[in-house]
C-alpha positions as CSV (number, residue, x, y, z in Angstrom):
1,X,-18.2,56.9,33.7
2,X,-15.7,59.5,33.5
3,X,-15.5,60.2,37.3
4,X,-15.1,56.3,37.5
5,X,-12.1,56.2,35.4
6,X,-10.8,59.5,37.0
7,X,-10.7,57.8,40.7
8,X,-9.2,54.8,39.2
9,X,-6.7,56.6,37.7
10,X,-5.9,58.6,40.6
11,X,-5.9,55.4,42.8
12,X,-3.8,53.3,40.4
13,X,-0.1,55.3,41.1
14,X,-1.1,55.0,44.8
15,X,-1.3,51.4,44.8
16,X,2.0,51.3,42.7
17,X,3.9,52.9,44.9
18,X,2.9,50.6,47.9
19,X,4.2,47.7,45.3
20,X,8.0,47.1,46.4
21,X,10.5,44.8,44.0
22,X,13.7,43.6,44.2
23,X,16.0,41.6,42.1
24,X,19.1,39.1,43.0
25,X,21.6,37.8,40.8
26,X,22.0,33.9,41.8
27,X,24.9,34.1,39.1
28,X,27.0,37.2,41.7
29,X,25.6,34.6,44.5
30,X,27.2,31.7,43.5
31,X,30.7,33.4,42.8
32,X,31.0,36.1,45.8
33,X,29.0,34.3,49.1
34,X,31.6,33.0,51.1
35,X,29.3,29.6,51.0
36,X,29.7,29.3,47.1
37,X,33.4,29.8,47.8
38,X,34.1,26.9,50.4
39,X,31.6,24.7,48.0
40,X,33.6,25.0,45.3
41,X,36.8,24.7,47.6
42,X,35.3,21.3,48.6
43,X,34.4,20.5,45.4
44,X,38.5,21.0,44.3
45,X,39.7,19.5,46.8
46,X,37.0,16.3,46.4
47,X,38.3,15.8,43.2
48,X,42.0,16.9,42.8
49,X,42.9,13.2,43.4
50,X,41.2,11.8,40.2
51,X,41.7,14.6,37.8
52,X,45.1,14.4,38.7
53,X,45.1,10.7,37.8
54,X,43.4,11.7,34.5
55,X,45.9,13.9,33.4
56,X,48.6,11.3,34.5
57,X,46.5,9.2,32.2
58,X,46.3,11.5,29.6
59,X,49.9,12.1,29.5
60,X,51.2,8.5,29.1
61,X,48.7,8.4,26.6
62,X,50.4,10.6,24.3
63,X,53.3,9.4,25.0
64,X,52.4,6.2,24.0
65,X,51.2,7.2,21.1
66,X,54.0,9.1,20.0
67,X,56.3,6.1,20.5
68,X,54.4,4.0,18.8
69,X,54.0,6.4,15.8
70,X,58.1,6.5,16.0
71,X,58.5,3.2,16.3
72,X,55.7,1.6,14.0
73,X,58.1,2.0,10.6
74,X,60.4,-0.9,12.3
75,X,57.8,-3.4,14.1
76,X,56.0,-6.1,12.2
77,X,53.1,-5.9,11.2
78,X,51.9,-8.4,14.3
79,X,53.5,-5.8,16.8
80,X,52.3,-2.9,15.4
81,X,48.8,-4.7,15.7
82,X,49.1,-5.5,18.9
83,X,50.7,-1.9,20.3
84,X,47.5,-0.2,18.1
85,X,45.2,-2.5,19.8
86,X,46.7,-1.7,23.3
87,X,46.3,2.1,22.2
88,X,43.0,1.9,21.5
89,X,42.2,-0.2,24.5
90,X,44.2,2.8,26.9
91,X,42.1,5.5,24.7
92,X,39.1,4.0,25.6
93,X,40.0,3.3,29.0
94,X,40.7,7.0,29.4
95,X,37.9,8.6,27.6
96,X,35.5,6.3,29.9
97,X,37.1,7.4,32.9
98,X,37.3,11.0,32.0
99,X,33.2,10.7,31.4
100,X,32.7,9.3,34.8
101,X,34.7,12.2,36.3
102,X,32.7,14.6,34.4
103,X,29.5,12.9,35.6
104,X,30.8,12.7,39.1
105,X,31.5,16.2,39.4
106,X,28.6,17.6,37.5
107,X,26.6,15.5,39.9
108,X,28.2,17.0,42.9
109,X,28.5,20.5,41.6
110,X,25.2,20.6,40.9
111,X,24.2,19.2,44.5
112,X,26.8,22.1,46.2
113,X,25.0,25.1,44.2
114,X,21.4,23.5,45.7
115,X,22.5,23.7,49.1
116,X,24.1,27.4,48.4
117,X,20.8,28.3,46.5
118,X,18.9,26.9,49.3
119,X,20.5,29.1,51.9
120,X,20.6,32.0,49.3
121,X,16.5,31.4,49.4
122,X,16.3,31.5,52.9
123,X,18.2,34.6,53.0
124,X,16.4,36.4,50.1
125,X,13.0,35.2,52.5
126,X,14.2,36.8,55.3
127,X,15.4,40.3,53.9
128,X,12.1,40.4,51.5
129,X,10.1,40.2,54.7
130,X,12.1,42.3,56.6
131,X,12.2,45.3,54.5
132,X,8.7,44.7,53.5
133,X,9.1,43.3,49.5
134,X,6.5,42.5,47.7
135,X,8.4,40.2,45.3
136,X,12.0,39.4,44.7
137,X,13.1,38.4,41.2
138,X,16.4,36.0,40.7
139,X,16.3,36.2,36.6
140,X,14.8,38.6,34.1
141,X,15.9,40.0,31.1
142,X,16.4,43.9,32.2
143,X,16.4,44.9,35.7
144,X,17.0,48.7,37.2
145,X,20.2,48.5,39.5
146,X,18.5,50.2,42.2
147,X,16.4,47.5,42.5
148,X,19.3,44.9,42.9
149,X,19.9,43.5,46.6
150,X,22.1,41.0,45.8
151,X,24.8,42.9,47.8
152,X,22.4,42.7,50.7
153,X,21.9,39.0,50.3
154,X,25.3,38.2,49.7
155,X,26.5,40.3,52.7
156,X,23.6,38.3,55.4
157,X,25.1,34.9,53.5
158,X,28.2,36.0,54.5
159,X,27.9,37.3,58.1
160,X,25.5,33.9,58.9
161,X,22.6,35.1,58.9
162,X,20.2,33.0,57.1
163,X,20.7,29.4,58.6
């Protein structure tokens, strides 16, 4: 019994050091691959247009609302009913659209990082089985830097490779 556990024991720290991990940081992905960058370009540029017109929005909101809170000591009550009930109909207006553009460009984030992820999988593939790893981790609670080849993933994203 005791030689048994002996040659396990000696073969055990062999086997580990065949065992090759790596780690990448989809977090370091999405902000430095040039892919992530021009997704998030598009992503700006896609919706500039309607935040813009939310803002716009926004603005005569407030300054509605001002006015009428200037003005409301010197209307009747009938016009001061009415101007509150247009208010209310504008801040409704504008909170509805401001949801939709939230929705819309959650939606179309979240369809922009799954392409990049994508590629970023593919890439992670392609180094893992060309430098011979045995598994690549893209989350974990503590990893040892030297283990870390987001660098290396980021840089093949970057130069092409990977498509």
């Amino acid at each position: 019994m005791v030689v048994l556990l002996g040659s396990f024991a000696a073969a055990v720290p062999a086997q580990a050091q065949e065992f090759k991990a790596g780690f990448v940081n989809t977090d370091r992905v999405f902000r430095e691959a040039n892919s992530a960058k021009a997704a998030q370009g598009k992503l700006e540029q896609e919706f500039a247009k309607r935040e813009k017109e939310l803002v716009d929005q926004g603005n005569a909101l407030k300054r509605d609302t001002e006015k009428f809170e200037r003005e409301a000591p010197t209307l009747s009550e009938g016009q001061r009913a009415t101007r509150q009930r247009t208010l209310g109909d504008q801040e409704r207006d504008f909170q509805r659209k401001r949801r939709e553009f939230q929705e819309d460009l959650s939606s179309r984030k979240s369809e922009e990082l799954a392409t990049v992820l994508d590629r970023a999988n593919k890439v992670v593939k392609q180094v893992a089985e060309a430098e011979k790893y045995d598994v690549i981790l893209q989350e974990a609670v503590y990893i040892n830097p030297k283990l870390d080849i987001t660098d290396k993933v980021i840089k093949a994203m970057n130069s092409g490779n990977g498509k």
